[in-house]
C-alpha positions, 0 to 999 in steps of 0.5 A: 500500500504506501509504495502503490501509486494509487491514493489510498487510505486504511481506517482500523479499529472501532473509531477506524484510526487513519492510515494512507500512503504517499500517494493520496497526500494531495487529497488530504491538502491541509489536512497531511500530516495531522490526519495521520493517525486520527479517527476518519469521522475526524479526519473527514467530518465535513463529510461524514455524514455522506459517506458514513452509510457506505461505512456501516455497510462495509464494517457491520455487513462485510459488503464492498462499496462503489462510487463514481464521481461522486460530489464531496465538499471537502475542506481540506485548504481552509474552505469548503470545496467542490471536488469529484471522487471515484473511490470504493470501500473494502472490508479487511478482516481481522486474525479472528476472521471478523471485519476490523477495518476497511481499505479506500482506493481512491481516484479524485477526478476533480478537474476532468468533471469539471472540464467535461462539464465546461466544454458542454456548457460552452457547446449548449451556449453555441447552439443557443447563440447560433439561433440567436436573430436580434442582439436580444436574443443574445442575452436571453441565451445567456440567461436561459443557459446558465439557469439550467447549469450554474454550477460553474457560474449560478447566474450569468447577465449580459449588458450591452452598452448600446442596449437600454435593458436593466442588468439582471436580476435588478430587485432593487433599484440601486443594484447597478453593475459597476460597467462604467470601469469596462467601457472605460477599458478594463478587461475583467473585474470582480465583484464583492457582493459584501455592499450589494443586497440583490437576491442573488440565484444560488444555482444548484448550491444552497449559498449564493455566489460571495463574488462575481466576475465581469469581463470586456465583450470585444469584437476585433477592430472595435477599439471598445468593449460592446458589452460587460458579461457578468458571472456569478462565481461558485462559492465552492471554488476559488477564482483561479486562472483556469476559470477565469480563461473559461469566461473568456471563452464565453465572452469571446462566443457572445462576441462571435454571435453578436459580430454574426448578427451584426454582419447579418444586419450588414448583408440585408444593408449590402443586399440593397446597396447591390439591387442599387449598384450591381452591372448585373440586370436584376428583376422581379416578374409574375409567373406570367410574365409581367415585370415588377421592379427592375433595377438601375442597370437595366437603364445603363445595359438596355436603354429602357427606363424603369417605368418603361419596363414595370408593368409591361410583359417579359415578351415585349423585350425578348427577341423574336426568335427567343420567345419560345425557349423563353417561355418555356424556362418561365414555365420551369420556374412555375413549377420549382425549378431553378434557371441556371445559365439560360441565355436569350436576347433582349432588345434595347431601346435604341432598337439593338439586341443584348445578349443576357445570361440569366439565372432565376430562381421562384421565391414568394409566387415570383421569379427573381432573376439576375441577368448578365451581359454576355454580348462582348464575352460571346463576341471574344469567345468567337474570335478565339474559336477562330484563331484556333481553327485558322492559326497556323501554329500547332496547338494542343491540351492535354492532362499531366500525363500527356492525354490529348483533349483537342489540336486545332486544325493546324494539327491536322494540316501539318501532320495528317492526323484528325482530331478523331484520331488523336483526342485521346491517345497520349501525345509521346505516341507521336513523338518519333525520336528522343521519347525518353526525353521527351518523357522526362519533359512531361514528367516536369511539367506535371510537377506542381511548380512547373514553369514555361518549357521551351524545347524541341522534338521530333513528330511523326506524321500520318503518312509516315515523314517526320517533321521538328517542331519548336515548343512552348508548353504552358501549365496551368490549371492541371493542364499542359497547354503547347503550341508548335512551330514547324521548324523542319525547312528551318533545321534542314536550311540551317543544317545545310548553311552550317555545312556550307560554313564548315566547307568555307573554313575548311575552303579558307583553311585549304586557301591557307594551305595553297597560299604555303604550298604555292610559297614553298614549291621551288624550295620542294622542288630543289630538295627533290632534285638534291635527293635524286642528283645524289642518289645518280651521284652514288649509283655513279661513283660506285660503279666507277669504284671511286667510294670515298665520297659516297658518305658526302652525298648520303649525307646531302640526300638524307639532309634534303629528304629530311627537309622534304619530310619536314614541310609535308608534316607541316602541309597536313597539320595546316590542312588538318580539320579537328580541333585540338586541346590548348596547351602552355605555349611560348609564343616566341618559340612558335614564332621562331619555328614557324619562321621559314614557313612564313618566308616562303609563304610571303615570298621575297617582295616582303621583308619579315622582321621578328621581334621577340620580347625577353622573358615573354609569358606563357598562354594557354593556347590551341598551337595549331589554330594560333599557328593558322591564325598568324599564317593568315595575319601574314598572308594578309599583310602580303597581300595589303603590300603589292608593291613590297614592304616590312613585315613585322611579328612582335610579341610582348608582355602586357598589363591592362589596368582597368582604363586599357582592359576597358578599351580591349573588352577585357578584364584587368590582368596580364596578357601576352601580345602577338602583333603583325604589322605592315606597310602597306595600303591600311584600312579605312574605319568601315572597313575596320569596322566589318573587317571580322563580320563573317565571309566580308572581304575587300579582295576581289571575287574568287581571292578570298572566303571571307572568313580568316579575320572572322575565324581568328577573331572567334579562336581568340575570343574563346581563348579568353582574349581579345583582337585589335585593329591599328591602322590607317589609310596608306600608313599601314596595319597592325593586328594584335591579339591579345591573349591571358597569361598562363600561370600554371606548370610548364612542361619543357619539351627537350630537345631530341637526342640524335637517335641510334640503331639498336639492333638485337632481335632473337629471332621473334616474329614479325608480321609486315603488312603494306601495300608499298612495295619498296616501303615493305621491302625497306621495313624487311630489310631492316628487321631482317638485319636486326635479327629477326623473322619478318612474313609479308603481305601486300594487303589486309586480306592477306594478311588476316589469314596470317593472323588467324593462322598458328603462326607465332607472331610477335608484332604487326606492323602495318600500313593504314591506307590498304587495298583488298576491302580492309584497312590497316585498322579493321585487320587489327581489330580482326586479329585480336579476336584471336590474338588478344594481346597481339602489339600493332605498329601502325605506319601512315603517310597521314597526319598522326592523328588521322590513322584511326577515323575516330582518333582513339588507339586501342591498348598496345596500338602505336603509330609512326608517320611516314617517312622515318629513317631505318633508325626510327622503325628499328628502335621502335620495333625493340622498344615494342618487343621488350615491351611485350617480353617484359609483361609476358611474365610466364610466357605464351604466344600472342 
């Protein structure tokens, strides 16, 4: 028992001494710890008398008790107190066997009647207020509420200050509530009643309430209280914070059913401010159809003034051709039945005709109808309809999930599909490329806060042709709503335009090419004849035995052909079409390499002049497209000098403050400078001014695309730089770029060693695949003297079928460019299917980058650039078989 968390009490013996454990300490109040110990009718005295049957019962019958919520005024905090027990009353026997004394369990449950009994009467009081028409009404409910149930407050009275009504109960005349102190702003108040002599109700208790409390009736935005709420206090309870937030809630529902009357009062108010002010027709008729009051708005939207119109029948205003369907919606009105949109005409008294949407109803043996003007919003729909049906852009609804609803006859025209065809079906049905995407699209719009989505996709037609269109699809109101373009000309004239740019770069490019070639023809030519005249010159002293010049003329015919080998390389990169990554590149070295190109190019009426400035800064740069750019800047300085001049290419290290990075459309920083400068004719300021617009040029036709200045001034810009033009008519031209500095790492590049033949093959296998016979021949020859076995074959069929066969073989070198039906790399490819470690030397007359198509090697791919010297291929040849001897490990055939 005293470790239990219930509330219990033991009474022993005759005068049932008082024993109870921790948890009913509470109950007691006051009372802990003196009660220990003592008789309970002691104890308990205030209510013995209520419970003291249950006692005899249990002591003297041995019979158990049980009461629920049952109402004891204890006195337990120096008053008498309204609480709620749930408790029962157990016999306890003796050693002997008899009834010595009894066991209470108790549950005081005090505050949970008390709050069921608030919440009900603040239910009753809703429903009392919710009947209420008048501001009277309201305080009767007051009243009658809190006389049926005053056990919480046993009167209640309700002034309000506009209101002439006597505060209840008002037995005497000088019982005046004090709520003078509320409407001059105090919000709760009580009141003593020790000066007041009314005859107070007592409610269900036998004293009258000692106090009372007045609160504020307030209504949000009234800066005062409308009324003062009086409640007679229980005498059993103390006014505490609880009770006091249970009358506000009071005073606030009183408030919220005087605001709904008053807002009630408003509407009848608003309701004839609206017969008076609304653009809506409004009347009242007869059954048979003889008007009654109309309006003002039937003057503004009719012309008709009231009396014109009052008395005379609905028939004389209605269109002709309206009557009939007229009367029959008067008819359905007779019989009960409410009008909703119903639409006829109505003639004006300048003799036009408004067309009137009306909706009726049949109240008090009357129709009372409200009208609206539908003629501009008719008309408005009309032309919709008609930009619908005659737009030619596509237009199409459909739901979230892509169901089509409707397409305007544009749909129809363009891609061949009706309406009857298409309603219904889901719009990706007819998307014939791209589906997932466009999926993904929809799935995007059908989220909720979807915006305008702009995109393109490709359609199929009835007939089977595809066409693109441009979309704008709006979401709204749970609806996808596009409109379609046809773009398909458009693309294909676009595709094609942008090819026709492509073939003119690569013309200009080409143009560039011709203008080198065409430079260094005679020095190509000089070089052939040095390599022939001492390859003749050998061939003769051999045969006349004389030997001790012949390293003179290998020398001299190795020399020329290296040179040769040199200016083709340089041919294939300038003509080349890929575009290739920027690298760190030092400006002045790619100057001084591009050198004697550059002279040959221009030719002897020029005179070239370099200046490099010293310690010049790195920039992060494509090589190859800066190399085009100043070939074409050279070029053009040529042709501006048809009389000869000075050709100057200087470099520099510049810093743009913000003044200079203005004027350059740059921002502030270092640069690296690469200026060409001529003498020659200059340019005038238009011309300036178009100089890099694309396919412009002041060359005659056929001498020029048009297109050099424009793709220099767009490889500039791309690379963070800027191009400028400094010239003057007759006093020459100066085009700078200007391009970042690169602050990152620099690799050097060294300088090559001169390379040795490192002969040592044992006997490994090598297949050699090229349709050249005297180039296959010299691949033999070398490897045979390099000590290892070398098959043959002259094309790539051939060749496969060595590859396929059980053969070992070590290494396949072979030529990209074959006959048979295969090139270099398809029978590579080949014979890996059954060679899978197989190492592969391709050789190529091409650019390095152009052996494989798409510019990808695979594993164990490597390529040498023809011409190369028997020292190149023997070194690579070892190199690529020690290779595959080292990650052979424990051996096996390839």
């Amino acid at each position: 028992m005293l470790l239990s968390r219930f509330d219990m009490w033991l009474g022993w013996g005759e005068d049932l001494t008082f024993f109870y454990n921790d948890a009913y300490i509470p109950t007691l109040g006051s009372k802990h710890p003196t009660a220990l110990g003592q008789p309970m009718s002691q104890v308990w005295k205030e209510v013995f008398e209520d419970v003291k049957d249950r006692i005899f019962s249990v002591m003297n019958d041995g019979v158990a008790t049980w009461d629920e919520q049952l109402l004891l005024l204890l006195e337990r905090n120096g008053y008498l107190e309204e609480t709620y027990h749930t408790f029962s009353y157990s016999p306890l026997t003796g050693s002997a066997g008899a009834v010595e004394g009894l066991m209470c369990v108790v549950s005081e449950e005090t505050d949970r009647v008390i709050s069921e009994r608030r919440i009900k009467q603040l239910n009753d009081l809703a429903a009392a207020l919710l009947k209420a028409q008048r501001r009277s009404d309201v305080t009767q409910a007051v009243h009658d509420v809190f006389a049926h149930d005053g056990r919480d407050f046993p009167f209640a009275d309700l002034t309000l200050f506009e209101l002439t009504d006597r505060p209840y109960p008002g037995s005497d005349d000088t019982a005046f509530w004090p709520v003078a102190d509320i409407e001059r702003g105090e919000k709760q108040k009580v009141i003593a009643f020790e000066n007041l002599k009314p005859d107070l109700p007592t409610g269900p208790w036998q004293i009258p309430p000692r106090e009372a409390l007045m609160l504020a009736v307030e209504q949000p935005g009234e800066p005062e209280a409308i009324g003062a709420l009086v409640l007679g206090l229980n005498p059993y309870r103390i006014l505490d914070d609880v009770t006091r937030d249970f009358a506000s809630l009071i005073a606030v529902q009183i408030a919220g059913a005087l605001a709904t009357i008053d807002a009630l009062s408003a509407q009848r108010r608003d309701r004839d401010r609206l017969w008076s002010l609304s653009q809506d027709l409004m009347l009242v008729c007869d059954f048979d159809g003889i008007i009654r009051s109309v309006n003002p708005s039937a003057t503004r939207l009719l012309g008709w003034q009231e009396d014109e119109m009052i008395g005379h029948v609905l028939a004389e205003f209605v269109h002709p051709e309206d009557l009939p369907s007229t009367a029959t919606e008067v008819e359905k009105l007779a019989q009960g039945i409410t009008t909703l949109s119903f639409e006829n005409r109505y003639r004006c008294r300048d003799g036009n005709y408004r067309l009137l949407d009306w909706n009726a109803v049949p109240d008090s043996g009357r129709i009372h109808a409200v009208a609206r003007d539908i003629t501009r919003e008719r008309q408005l729909a009309r032309d919709r309809e008609r930009i619908w049906a005659i737009s030619p852009i596509v237009k199409v609804v459909t739901t979230t999930e892509g169901i089509i609803n409707a397409v305007n006859p544009s749909w129809t025209k363009v891609l061949g599909w009706t309406e009857a065809d298409t309603v219904g079906r889901n719009i990706l049905e007819y998307v014939a490329e791209e589906q997932d995407a466009a999926k993904r699209r929809l799935g995007r719009l059908a989220q909720p806060d979807a915006k305008v989505v702009e995109s393109q996709s490709v359609f199929r037609a009835r007939d089977g042709s595809e066409h693109r269109f441009a979309w704008t699809t709006v979401p709204e109101g749970g609806m996808l709503y596009l409109f379609g373009r046809d773009i398909t000309t458009e693309t294909e004239a676009a595709e094609a335009l942008a090819s026709a740019e492509e073939a003119l770069r690569q013309s200009q490019k080409m143009e560039a090419v011709g203008q080198l070639t065409g430079g260094i023809a005679h020095d190509f030519n000089n070089l052939l004849a040095g390599i022939l005249g001492n390859l003749e010159l050998l061939e003769l002293r051999i045969s006349q035995g004389r030997l001790e010049a012949l390293s003179r003329h290998l020398e001299t015919a190795q020399g020329a052909a290296k040179r040769a080998a040199a200016l083709t390389q340089r041919l294939l990169a300038f003509s080349r079409r890929q575009t290739l990554d920027p690298t760190p590149v030092n400006i002045n070295q790619l100057v001084a390499g591009l050198e004697d190109l550059l002279r040959r190019t221009v030719g002897p009426s020029a005179e070239i002049e370099v200046v490099g400035s010293g310690g010049l800064w790195t920039t992060l740069v494509d090589r190859y497209q800066l190399e085009n750019a100043l070939l074409n800047l050279c070029i053009n300085a040529r042709d501006a000098m048809p009389d000869g001049g000075r050709l100057t290419i200087e470099t520099a290290n510049k810093w743009l403050d913000e003044r200079m990075a203005r004027d350059r459309e740059l921002p502030p920083g270092q640069y690296v400078s690469l200026c060409v400068s001529d003498t020659g004719t200059g340019m005038t300021p238009e011309v300036i001014a178009r100089a890099f617009d694309p396919f412009f040029t002041t060359k005659p036709l056929g001498e020029g695309t048009g297109l050099g200045l424009s793709m220099i001034y767009g490889f500039v810009r791309q690379s963070g730089g800027q191009v400028r033009i400094y010239s003057e008519v007759g006093a020459g031209t100066t085009m700078c770029l200007y391009l970042p500095r690169y602050m990152g790492a620099v690799t050097e590049t060294p300088e090559p060693e001169p390379t040795q033949i490192e002969l040592g093959g044992h006997g490994e296998t090598v297949l050699v695949i090229d349709d050249e016979a005297s180039v296959r021949s010299l691949i033999v020859d070398v490897l045979t003297d390099g000590g290892y076995h070398v098959i043959e074959a002259a094309d790539g069929p051939s060749g496969l079928k060595v590859l396929q066969s059980d053969l070992r073989i070590d290494l396949l070198i072979t030529d990209v460019g074959l006959p048979g039906g295969m090139n270099g790399r398809q029978v590579a490819d080949a014979g890996r299917v059954h060679r899978p470690r197989l190492k592969i030397l391709f050789i190529t007359g091409y650019a390095e980058n152009a052996v494989v198509g798409n510019g990808l090697l695979g594993q164990d791919m490597h390529v040498i650039t023809k011409p190369f010297g028997i020292e190149a291929i023997a070194n690579k040849v070892r190199d690529l078989i020690d290779e595959g001897d080292k990650s052979a490990g424990s051996g096996g055939e390839a």
